[in-house]
C-alpha positions in Angstrom: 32.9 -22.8 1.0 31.4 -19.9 -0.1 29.4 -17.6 2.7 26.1 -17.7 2.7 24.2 -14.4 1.5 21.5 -14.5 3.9 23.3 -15.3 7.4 24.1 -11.7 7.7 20.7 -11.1 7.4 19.2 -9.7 11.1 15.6 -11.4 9.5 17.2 -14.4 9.2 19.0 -14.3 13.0 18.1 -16.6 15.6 16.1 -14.8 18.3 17.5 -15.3 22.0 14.5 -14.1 23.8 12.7 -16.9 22.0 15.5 -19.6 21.8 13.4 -22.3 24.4 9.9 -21.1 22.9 8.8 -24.7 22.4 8.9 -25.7 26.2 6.8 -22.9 26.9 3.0 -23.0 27.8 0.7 -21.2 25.4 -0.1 -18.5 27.7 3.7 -18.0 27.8 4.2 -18.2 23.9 1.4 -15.9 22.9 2.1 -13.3 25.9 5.8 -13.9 24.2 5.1 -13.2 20.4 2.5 -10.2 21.5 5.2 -8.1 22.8 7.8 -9.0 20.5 5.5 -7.9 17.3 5.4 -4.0 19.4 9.3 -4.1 17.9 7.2 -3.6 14.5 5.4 -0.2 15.3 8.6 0.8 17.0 10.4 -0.1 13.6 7.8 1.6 11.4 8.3 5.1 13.6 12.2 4.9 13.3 11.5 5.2 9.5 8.8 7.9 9.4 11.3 10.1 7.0 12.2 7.8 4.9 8.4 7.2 4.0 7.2 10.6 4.5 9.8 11.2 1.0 8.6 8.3 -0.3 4.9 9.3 -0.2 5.9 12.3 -2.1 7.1 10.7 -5.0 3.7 8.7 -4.9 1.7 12.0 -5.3 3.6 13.2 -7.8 3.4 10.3 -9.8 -0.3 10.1 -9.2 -1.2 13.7 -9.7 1.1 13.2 -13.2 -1.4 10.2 -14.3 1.7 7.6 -13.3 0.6 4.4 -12.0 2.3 3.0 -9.0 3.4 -0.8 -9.4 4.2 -3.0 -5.9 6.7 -6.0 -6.8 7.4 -9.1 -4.4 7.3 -12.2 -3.3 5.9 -14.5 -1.0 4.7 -12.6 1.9 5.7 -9.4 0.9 4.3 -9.7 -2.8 1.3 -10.7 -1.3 1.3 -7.8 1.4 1.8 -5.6 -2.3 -1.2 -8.1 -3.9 -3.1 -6.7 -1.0 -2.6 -3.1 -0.8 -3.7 -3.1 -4.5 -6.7 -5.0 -5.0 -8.1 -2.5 -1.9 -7.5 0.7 -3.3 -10.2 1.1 -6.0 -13.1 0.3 -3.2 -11.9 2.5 -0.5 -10.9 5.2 -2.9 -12.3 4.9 -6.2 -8.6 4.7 -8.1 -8.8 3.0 -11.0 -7.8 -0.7 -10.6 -5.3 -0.2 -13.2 -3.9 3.0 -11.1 -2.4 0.8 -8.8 -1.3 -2.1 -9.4 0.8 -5.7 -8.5 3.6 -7.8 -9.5 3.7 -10.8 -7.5 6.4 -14.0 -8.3 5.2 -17.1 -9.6 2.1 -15.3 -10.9 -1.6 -14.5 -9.8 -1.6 -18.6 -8.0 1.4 -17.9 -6.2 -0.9 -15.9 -4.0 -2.7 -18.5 -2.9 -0.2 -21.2 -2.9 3.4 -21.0 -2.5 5.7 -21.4 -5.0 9.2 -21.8 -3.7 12.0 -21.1 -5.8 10.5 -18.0 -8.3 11.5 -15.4 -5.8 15.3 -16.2 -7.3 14.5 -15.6 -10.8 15.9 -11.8 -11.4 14.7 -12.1 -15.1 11.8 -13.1 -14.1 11.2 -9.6 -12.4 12.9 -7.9 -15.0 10.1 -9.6 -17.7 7.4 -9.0 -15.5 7.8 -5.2 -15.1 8.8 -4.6 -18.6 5.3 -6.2 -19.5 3.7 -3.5 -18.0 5.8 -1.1 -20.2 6.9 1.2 -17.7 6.0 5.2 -18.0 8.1 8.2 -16.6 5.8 9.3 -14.2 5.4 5.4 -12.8 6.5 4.5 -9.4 8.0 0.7 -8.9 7.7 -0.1 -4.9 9.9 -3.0 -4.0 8.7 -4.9 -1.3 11.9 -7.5 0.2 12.0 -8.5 3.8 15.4 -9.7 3.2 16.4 -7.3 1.0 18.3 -9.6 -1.4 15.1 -10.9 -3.6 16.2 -11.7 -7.3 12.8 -11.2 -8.7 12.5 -7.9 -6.7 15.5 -6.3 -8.0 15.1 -7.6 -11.0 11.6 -5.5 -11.2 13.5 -2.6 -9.5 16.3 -3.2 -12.1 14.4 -2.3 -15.0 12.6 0.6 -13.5 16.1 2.3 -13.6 16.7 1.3 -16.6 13.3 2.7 -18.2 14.0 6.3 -15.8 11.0 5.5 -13.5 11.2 6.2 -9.6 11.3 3.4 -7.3 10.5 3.0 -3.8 12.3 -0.2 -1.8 11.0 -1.4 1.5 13.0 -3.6 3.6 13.4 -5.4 7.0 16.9 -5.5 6.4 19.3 -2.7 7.1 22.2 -2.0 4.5 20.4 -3.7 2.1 21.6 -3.8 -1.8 18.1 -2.4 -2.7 19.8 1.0 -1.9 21.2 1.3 -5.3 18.3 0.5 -7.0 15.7 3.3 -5.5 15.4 6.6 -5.0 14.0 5.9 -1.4 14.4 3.5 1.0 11.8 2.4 3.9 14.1 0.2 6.2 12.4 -1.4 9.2 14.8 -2.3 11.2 12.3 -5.2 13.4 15.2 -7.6 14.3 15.1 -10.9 14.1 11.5 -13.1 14.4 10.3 -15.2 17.0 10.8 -18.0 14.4 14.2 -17.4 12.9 13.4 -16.5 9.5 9.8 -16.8 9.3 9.2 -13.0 8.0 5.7 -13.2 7.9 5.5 -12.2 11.4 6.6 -8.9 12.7 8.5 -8.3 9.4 4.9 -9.0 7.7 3.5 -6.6 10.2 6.0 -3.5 9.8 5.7 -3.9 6.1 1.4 -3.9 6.0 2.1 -0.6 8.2 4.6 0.8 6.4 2.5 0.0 3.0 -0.9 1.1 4.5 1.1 4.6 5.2 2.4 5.4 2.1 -0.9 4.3 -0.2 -3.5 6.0 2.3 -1.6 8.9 2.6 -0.6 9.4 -0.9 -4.9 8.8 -1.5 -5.1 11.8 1.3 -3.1 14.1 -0.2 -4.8 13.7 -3.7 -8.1 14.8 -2.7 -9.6 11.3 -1.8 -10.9 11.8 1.1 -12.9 15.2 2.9 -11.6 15.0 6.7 -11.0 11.3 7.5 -14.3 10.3 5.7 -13.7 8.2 2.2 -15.8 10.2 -0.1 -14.6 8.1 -2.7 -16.0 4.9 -1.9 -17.4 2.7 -4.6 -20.4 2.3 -3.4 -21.2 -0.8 -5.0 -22.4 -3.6 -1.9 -24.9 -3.0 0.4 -22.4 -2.2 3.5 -20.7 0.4 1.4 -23.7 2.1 0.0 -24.6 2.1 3.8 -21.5 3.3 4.3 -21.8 6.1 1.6 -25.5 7.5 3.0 -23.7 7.5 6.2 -20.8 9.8 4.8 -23.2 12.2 2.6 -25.4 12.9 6.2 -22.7 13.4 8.2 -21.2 16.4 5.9 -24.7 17.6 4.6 -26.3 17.0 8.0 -29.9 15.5 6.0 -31.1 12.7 7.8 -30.6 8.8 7.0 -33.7 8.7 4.0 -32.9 12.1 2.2 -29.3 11.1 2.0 -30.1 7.8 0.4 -32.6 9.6 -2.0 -29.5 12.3 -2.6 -27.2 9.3 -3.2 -29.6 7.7 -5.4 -29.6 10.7 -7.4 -25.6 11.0 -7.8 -25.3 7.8 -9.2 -23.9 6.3 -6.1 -21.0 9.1 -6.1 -20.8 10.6 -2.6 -18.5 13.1 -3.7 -21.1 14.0 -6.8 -23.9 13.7 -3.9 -22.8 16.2 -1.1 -21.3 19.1 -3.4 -24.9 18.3 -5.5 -26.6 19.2 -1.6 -23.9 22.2 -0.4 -23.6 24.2 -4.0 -28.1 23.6 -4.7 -26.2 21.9 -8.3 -27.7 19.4 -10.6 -25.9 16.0 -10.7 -23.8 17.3 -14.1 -23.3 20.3 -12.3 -21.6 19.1 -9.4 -19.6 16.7 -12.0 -18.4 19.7 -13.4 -17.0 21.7 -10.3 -15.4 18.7 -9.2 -13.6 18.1 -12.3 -12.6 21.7 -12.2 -11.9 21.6 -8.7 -9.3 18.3 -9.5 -11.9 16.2 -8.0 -11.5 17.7 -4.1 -14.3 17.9 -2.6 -12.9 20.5 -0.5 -12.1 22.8 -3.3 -15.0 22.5 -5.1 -17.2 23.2 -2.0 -15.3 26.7 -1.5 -17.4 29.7 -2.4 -16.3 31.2 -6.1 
């Protein structure tokens, strides 16, 4: 009989700490499960190196014009569905900056398919559809590790001489030979054997929250730790932007509006508008020239 690929697998172990779960009380199981999912912050820590490199490569690819493509399935594709579709509100990227592959298709994220997460040609189709560039980046997302449709995806990123970026919750994983970087978060095995979306879900949103946010950091989208680059286009948001243009300019609550109004909804536009006494195409002008960071353009010539 031949072995089975995935019983070496520490995501799909049986947990001992949880091995009599079900004759438990809920107090007991949630007390239980709260300090097993610590094992996920512990595991995203242990691999602070691994996606400190990896976070580079983002903001080269991004300060290059690359896009950065997330590929995976089931929980993890949808963890990369995620990550994506947040980006252009929080920091004004262009949707099609970032962007994600996900098995099965867009209804797959909403309903499980089971059985397209085997299909390597399937990842190799889906990536090659969106005609890879050199300065791309192709972020494998595989709590096991040993996803077909992943390295499929990851598979033809080689082949087209784009960087790739693996993240796994599996240690030793085959991924290795397919990227140039490899996040492993080592969380052991789940409360449920197998059931990664649970503190393998959790490392993974960390580890992905890290490398996009600070990759956005690096490139100027943000002044401080405010998101100058929100698209200011609901009312919490445009609340949010007034907020952000009087905290750096220092106008009150009304005049900021009336500034915000006036840039077009850009806070960026807005506050360098208030700090350099520039028209609205003058401030669009030192921020293009300043890269679009706010924190170069505000510098005195």
């Amino acid at each position: 009989m031949t072995p089975s690929k995935w019983e070496r697998l520490r995501t799909e172990a049986a947990n001992p700490e949880t091995r009599d779960i079900d004759t438990l009380p809920i107090d007991d199981i949630v007390q239980l499960m709260t300090s097993d999912a610590r094992h996920a912050l512990d595991a995203v820590q242990a691999a602070r190196d691994a996606i400190s490199r990896a976070v580079q490569v983002l903001v080269d690819a991004l300060q290059s014009g690359g896009r950065i493509v997330l590929v995976g399935a089931g929980t993890s594709g949808r963890l990369g569905v995620l990550e994506a579709a947040e980006m252009p509100p929080t920091f004004g990227v262009d949707p099609r900056t970032i962007v994600a592959i996900m098995a099965g298709g867009r209804s797959a994220v909403h309903q499980a398919k089971e059985g397209v997460e085997d299909d390597r040609a399937a990842g190799d189709r889906a990536l090659a559809q969106l005609r890879p560039r050199k300065h791309d980046v192709v972020i494998g997302v595989s709590a096991s590790g040993v996803t077909p449709f992943v390295q499929g995806a990851l598979a033809r990123a080689r082949r087209a001489g784009v960087h790739a970026i693996g993240v796994t919750c599996s240690s030793g994983s085959d991924m290795r030979d397919l990227v140039d970087v490899l996040v492993e978060l080592d969380v052991g095995p789940e409360v449920i054997a197998g059931s990664t979306r649970l503190k393998a879900g959790t490392a993974t949103k960390l580890a992905l929250n890290l490398l996009t946010t600070s990759a956005m950091i690096r490139i100027g989208k943000t002044y401080g730790n405010l998101m100058v680059d929100v698209q200011a286009n609901s009312a919490k948001l445009r609340d949010r932007g007034t907020r952000i243009v009087s905290a750096v300019t220092h106008l009150a609550h009304g005049e900021s509006l009336r500034l915000l109004r006036r840039a077009k909804w850009s806070v960026k536009t807005a506050i360098v508008m208030h700090e350099r006494r520039l028209t609205y195409d003058g401030a669009k002008t030192r921020l293009r020239a300043a890269g679009g960071s706010i924190r170069r353009a505000l510098e005195k010539d």
